[in-house]
Jmol script that loads the backbone (N, CA, C; Angstrom):
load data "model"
ATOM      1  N   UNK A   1      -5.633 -13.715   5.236  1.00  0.00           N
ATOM      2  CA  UNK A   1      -6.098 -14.050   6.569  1.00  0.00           C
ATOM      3  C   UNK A   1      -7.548 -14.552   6.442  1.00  0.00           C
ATOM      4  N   UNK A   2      -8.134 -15.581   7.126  1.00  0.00           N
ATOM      5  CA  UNK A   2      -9.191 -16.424   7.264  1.00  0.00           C
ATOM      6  C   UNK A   2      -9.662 -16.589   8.027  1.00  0.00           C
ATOM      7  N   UNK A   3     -10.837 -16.409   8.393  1.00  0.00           N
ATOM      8  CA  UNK A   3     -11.219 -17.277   9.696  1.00  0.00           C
ATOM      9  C   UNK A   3     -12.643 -17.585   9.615  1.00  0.00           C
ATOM     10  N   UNK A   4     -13.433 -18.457  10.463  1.00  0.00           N
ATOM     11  CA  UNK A   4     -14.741 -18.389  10.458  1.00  0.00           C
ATOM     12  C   UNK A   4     -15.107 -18.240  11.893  1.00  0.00           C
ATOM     13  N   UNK A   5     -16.514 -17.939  11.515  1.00  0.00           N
ATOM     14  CA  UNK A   5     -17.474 -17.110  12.965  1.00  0.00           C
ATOM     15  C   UNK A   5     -18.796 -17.700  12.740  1.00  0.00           C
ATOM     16  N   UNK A   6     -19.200 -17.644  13.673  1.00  0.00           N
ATOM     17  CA  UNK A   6     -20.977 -18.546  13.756  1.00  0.00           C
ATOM     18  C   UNK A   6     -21.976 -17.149  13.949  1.00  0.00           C
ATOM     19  N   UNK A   7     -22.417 -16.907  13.561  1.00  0.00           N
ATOM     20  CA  UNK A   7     -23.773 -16.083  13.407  1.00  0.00           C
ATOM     21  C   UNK A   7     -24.730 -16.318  14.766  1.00  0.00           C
ATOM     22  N   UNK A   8     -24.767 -15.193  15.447  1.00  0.00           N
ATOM     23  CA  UNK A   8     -25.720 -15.726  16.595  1.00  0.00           C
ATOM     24  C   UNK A   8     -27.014 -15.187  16.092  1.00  0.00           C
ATOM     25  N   UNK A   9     -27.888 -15.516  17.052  1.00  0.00           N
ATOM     26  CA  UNK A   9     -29.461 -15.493  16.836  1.00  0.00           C
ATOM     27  C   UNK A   9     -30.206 -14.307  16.975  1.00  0.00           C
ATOM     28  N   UNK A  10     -29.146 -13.118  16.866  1.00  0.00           N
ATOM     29  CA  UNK A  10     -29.532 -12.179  16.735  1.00  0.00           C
ATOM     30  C   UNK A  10     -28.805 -11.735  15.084  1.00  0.00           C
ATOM     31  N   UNK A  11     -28.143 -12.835  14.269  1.00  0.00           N
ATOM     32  CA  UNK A  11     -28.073 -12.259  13.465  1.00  0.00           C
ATOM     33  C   UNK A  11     -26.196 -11.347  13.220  1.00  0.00           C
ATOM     34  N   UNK A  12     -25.664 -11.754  14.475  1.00  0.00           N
ATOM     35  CA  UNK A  12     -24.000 -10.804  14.519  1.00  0.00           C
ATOM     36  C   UNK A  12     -23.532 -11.791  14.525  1.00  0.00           C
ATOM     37  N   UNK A  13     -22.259 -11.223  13.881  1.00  0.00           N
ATOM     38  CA  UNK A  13     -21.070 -11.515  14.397  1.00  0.00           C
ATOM     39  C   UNK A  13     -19.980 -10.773  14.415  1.00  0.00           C
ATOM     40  N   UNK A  14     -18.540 -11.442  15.137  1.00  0.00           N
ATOM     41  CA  UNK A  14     -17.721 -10.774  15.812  1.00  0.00           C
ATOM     42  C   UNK A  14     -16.912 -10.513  14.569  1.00  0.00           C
ATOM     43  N   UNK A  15     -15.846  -9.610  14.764  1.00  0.00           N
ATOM     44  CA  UNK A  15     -14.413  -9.419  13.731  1.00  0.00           C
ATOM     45  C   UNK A  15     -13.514  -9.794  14.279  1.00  0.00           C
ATOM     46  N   UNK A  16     -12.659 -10.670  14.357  1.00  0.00           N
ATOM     47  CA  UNK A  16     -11.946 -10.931  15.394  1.00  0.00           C
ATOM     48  C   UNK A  16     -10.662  -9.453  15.434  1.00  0.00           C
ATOM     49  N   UNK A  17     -10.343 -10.003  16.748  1.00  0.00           N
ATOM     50  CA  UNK A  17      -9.067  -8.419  16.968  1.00  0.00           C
ATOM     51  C   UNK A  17      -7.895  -8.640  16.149  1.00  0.00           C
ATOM     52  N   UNK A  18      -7.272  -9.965  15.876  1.00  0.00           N
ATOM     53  CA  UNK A  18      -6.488  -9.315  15.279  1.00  0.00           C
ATOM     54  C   UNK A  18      -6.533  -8.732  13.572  1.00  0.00           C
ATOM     55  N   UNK A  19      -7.646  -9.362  13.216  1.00  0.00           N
ATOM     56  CA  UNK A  19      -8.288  -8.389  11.866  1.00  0.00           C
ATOM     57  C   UNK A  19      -8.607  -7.000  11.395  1.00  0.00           C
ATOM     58  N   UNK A  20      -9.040  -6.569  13.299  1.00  0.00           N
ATOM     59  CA  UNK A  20      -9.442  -5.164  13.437  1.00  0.00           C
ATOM     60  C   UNK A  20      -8.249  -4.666  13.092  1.00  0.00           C
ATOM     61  N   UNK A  21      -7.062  -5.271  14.532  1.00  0.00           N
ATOM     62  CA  UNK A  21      -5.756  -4.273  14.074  1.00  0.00           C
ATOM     63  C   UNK A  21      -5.453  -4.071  13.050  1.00  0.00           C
ATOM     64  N   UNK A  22      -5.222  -5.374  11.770  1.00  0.00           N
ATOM     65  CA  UNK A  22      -4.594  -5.527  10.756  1.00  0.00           C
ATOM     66  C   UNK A  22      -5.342  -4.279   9.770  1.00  0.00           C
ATOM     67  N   UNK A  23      -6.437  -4.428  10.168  1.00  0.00           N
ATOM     68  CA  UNK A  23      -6.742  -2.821   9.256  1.00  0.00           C
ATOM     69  C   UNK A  23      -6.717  -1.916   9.521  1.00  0.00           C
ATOM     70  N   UNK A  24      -7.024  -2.049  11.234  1.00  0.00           N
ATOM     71  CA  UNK A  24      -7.312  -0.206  11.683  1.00  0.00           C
ATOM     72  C   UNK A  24      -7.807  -0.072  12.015  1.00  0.00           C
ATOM     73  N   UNK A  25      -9.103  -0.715  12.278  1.00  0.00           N
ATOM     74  CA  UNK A  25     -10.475  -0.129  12.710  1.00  0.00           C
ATOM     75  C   UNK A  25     -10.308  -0.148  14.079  1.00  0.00           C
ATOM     76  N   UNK A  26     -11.179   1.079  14.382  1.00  0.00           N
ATOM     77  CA  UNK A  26     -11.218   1.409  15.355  1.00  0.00           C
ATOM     78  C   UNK A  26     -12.777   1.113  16.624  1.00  0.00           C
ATOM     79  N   UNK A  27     -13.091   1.169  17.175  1.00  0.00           N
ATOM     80  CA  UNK A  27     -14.370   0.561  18.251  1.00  0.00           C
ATOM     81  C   UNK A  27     -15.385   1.814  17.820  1.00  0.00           C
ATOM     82  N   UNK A  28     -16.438   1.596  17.361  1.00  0.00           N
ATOM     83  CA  UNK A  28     -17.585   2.675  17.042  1.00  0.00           C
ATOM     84  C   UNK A  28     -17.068   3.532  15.395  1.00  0.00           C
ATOM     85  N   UNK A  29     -16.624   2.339  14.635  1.00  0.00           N
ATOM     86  CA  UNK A  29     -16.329   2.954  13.470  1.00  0.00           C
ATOM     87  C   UNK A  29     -17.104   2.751  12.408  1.00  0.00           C
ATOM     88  N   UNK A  30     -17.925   3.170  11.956  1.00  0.00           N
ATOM     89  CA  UNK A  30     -18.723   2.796  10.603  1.00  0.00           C
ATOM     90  C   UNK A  30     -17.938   2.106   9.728  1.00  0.00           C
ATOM     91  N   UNK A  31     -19.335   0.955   9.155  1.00  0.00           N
ATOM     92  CA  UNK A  31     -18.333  -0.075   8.060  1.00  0.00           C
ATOM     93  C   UNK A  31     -19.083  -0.204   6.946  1.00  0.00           C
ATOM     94  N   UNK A  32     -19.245  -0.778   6.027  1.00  0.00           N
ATOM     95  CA  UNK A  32     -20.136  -0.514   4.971  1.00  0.00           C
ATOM     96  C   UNK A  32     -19.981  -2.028   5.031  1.00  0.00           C
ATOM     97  N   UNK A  33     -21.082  -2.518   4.509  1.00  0.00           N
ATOM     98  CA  UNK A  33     -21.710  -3.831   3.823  1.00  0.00           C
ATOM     99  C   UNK A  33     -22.437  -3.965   2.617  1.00  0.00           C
ATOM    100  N   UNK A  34     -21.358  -4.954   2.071  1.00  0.00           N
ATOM    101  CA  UNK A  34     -21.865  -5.024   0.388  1.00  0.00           C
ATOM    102  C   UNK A  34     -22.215  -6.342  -0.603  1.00  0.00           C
ATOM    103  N   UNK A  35     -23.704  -6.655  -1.021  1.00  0.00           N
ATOM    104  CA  UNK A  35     -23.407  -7.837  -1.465  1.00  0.00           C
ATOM    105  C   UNK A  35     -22.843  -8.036  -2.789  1.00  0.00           C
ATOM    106  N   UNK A  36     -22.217  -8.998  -2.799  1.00  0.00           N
ATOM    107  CA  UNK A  36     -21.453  -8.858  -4.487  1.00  0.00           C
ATOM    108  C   UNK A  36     -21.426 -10.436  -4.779  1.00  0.00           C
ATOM    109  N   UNK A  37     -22.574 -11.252  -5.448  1.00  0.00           N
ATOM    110  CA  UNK A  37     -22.442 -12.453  -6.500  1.00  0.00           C
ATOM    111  C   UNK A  37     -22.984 -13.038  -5.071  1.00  0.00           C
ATOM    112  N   UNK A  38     -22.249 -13.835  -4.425  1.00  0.00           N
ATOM    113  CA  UNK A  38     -22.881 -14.596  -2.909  1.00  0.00           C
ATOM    114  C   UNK A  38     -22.329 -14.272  -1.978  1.00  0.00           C
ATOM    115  N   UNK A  39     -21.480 -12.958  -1.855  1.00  0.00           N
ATOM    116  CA  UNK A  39     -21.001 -12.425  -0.573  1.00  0.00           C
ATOM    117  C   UNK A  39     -20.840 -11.741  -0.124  1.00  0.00           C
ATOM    118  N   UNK A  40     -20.462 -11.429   0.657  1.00  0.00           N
ATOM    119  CA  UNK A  40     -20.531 -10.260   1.837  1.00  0.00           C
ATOM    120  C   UNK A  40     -19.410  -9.196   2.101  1.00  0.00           C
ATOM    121  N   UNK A  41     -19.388  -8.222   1.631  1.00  0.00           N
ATOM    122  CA  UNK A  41     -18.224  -7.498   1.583  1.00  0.00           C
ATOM    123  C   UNK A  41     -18.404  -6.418   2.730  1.00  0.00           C
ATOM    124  N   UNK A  42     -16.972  -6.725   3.448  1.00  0.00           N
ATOM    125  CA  UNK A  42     -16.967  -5.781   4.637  1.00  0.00           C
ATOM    126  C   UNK A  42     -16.089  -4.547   4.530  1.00  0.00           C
ATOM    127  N   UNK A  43     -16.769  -3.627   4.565  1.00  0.00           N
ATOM    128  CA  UNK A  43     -15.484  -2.317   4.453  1.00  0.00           C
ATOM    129  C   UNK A  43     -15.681  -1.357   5.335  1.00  0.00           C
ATOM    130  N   UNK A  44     -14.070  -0.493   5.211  1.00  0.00           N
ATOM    131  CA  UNK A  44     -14.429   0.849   6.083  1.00  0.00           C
ATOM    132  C   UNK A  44     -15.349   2.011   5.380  1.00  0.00           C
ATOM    133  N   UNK A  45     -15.998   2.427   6.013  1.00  0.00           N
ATOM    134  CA  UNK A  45     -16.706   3.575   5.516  1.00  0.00           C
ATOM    135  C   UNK A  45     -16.096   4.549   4.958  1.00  0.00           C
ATOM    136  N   UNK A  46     -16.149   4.776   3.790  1.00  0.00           N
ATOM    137  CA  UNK A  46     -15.904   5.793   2.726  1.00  0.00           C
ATOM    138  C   UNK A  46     -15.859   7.499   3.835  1.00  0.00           C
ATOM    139  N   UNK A  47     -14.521   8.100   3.831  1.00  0.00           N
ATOM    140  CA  UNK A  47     -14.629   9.128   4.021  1.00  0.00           C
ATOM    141  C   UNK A  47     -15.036  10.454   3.454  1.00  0.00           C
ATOM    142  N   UNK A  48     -16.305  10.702   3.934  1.00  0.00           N
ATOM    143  CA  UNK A  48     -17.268  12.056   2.407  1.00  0.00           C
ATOM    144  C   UNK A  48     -16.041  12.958   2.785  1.00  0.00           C
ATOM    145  N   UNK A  49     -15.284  13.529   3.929  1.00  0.00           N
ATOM    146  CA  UNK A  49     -14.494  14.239   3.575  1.00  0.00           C
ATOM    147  C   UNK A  49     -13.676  14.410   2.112  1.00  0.00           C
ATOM    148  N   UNK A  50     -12.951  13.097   2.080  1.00  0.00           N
ATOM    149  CA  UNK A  50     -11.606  12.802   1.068  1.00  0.00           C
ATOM    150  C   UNK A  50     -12.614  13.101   0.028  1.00  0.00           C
ATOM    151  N   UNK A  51     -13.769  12.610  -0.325  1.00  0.00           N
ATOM    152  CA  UNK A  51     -15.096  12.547  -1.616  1.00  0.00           C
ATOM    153  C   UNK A  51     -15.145  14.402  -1.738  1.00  0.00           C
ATOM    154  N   UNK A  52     -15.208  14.519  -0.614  1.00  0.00           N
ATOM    155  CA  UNK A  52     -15.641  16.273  -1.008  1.00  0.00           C
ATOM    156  C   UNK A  52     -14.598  16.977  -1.863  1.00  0.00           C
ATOM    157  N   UNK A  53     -13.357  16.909  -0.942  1.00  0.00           N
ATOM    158  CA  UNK A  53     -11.839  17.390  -1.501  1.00  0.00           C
ATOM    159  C   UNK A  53     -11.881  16.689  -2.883  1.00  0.00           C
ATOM    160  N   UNK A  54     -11.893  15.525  -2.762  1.00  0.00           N
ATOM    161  CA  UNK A  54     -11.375  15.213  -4.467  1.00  0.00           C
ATOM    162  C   UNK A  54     -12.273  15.896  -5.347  1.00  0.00           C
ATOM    163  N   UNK A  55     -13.677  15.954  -5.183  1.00  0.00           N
ATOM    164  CA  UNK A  55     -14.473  16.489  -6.140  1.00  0.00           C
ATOM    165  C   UNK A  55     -15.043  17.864  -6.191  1.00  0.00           C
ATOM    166  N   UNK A  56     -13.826  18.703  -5.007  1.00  0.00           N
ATOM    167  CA  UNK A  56     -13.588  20.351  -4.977  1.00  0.00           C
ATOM    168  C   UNK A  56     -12.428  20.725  -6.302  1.00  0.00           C
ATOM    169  N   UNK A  57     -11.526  19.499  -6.623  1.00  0.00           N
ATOM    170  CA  UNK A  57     -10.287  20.046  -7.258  1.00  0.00           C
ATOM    171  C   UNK A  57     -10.594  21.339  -8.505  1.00  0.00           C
ATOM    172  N   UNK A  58     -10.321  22.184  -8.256  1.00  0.00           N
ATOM    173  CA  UNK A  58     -10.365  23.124  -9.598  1.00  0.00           C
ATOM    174  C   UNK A  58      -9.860  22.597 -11.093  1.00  0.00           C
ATOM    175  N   UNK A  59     -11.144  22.730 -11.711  1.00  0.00           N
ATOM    176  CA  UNK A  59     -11.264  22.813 -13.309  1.00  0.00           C
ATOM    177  C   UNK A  59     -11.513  21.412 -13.602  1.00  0.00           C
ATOM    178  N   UNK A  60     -12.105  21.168 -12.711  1.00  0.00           N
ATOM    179  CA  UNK A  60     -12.714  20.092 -13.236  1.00  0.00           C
ATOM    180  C   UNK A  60     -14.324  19.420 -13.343  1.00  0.00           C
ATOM    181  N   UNK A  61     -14.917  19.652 -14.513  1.00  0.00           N
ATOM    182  CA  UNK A  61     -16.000  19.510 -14.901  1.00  0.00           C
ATOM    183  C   UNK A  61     -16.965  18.642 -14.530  1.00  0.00           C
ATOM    184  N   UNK A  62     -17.945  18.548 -13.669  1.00  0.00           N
ATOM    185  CA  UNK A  62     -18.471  17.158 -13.430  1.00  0.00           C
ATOM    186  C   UNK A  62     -20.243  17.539 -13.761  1.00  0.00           C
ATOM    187  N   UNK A  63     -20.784  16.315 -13.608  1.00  0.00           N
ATOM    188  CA  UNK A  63     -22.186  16.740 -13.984  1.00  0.00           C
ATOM    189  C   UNK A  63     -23.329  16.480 -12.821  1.00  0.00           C
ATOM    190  N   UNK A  64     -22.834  15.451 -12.064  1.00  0.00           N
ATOM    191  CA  UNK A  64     -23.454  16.012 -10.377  1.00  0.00           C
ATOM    192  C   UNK A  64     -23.295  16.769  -9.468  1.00  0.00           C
ATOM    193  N   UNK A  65     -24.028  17.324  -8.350  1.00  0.00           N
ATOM    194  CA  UNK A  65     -23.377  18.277  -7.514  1.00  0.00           C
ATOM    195  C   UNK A  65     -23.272  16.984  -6.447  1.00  0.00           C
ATOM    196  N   UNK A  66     -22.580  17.362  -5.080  1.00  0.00           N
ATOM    197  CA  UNK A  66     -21.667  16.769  -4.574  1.00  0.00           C
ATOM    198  C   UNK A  66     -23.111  16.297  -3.504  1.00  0.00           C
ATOM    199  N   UNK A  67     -24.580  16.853  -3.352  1.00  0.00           N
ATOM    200  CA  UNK A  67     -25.365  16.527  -2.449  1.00  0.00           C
ATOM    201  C   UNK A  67     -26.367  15.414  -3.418  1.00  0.00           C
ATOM    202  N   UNK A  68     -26.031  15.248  -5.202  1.00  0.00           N
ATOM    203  CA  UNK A  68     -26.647  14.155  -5.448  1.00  0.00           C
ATOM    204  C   UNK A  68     -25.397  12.843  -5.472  1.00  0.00           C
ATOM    205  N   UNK A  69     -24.101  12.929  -5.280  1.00  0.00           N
ATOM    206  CA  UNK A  69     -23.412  11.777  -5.594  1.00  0.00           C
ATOM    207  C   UNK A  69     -23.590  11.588  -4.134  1.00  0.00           C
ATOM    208  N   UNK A  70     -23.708  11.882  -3.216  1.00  0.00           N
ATOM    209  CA  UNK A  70     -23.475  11.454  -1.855  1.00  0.00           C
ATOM    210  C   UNK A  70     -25.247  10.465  -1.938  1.00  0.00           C
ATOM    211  N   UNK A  71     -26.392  11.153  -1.987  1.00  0.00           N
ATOM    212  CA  UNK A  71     -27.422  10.467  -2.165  1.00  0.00           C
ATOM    213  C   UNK A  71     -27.202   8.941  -3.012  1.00  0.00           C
ATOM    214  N   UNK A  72     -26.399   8.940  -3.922  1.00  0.00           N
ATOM    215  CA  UNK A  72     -26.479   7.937  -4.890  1.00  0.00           C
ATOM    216  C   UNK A  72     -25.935   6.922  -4.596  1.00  0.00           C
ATOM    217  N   UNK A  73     -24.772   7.186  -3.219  1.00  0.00           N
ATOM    218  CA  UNK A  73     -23.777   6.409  -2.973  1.00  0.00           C
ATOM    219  C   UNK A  73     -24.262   5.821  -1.844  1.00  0.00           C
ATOM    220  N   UNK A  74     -25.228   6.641  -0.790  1.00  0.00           N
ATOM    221  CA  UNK A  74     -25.802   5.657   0.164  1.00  0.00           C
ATOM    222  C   UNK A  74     -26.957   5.232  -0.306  1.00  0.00           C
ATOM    223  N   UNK A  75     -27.630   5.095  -1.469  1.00  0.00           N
ATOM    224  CA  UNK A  75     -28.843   4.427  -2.606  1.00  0.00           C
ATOM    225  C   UNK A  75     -27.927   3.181  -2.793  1.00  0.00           C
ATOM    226  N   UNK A  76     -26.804   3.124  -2.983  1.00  0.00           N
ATOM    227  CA  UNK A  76     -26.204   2.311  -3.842  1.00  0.00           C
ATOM    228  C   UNK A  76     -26.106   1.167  -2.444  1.00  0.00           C
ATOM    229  N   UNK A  77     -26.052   1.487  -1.359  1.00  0.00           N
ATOM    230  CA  UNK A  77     -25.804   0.303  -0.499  1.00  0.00           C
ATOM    231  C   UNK A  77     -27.137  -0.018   0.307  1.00  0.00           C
ATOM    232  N   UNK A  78     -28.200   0.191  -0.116  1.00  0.00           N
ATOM    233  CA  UNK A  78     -29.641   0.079   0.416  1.00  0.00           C
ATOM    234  C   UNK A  78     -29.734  -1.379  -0.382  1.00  0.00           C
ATOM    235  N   UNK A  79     -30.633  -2.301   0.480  1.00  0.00           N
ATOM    236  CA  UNK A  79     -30.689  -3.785  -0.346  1.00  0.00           C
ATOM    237  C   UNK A  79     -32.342  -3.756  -0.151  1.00  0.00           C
ATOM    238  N   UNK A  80     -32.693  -4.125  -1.830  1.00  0.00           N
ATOM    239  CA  UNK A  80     -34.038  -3.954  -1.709  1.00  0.00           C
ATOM    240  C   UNK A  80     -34.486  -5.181  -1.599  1.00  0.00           C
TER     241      UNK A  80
END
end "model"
wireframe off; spacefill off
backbone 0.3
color backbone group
């Protein structure tokens, strides 16, 4: 699916609806923005829930605690 959108002068633009549906998103949903080579990657926001659970599973060894990977991961989408 494709489409293009014009950037207004504040800098937005729209998603169109039927894109929203096609994924899901919902109205007041956090999205993440990512640049990668010359573009713009739009996503849903990473649920820290599912992040917590997966990295509760018993016996399994890790070497961060779960309040520095969360730091690292919203570091990681800061554009300097």
């Amino acid at each position: 699916m494709i489409t293009k959108r014009s950037i207004s002068e504040k800098g937005q633009i729209v998603i169109p609806k039927d894109m929203r549906t096609y994924l899901n998103w919902k109205n007041k949903e956090n999205i993440t923005l990512e640049i990668k080579d010359n573009s713009v990657i739009i996503k849903k926001e990473e649920n820290e829930k599912f992040l917590e659970d997966f990295l509760n599973v018993p016996k399994i060894k890790r070497k961060s605690s779960w309040k520095k990977i969360k730091e690292d991961l919203e570091n990681r989408h800061e554009i300097h």
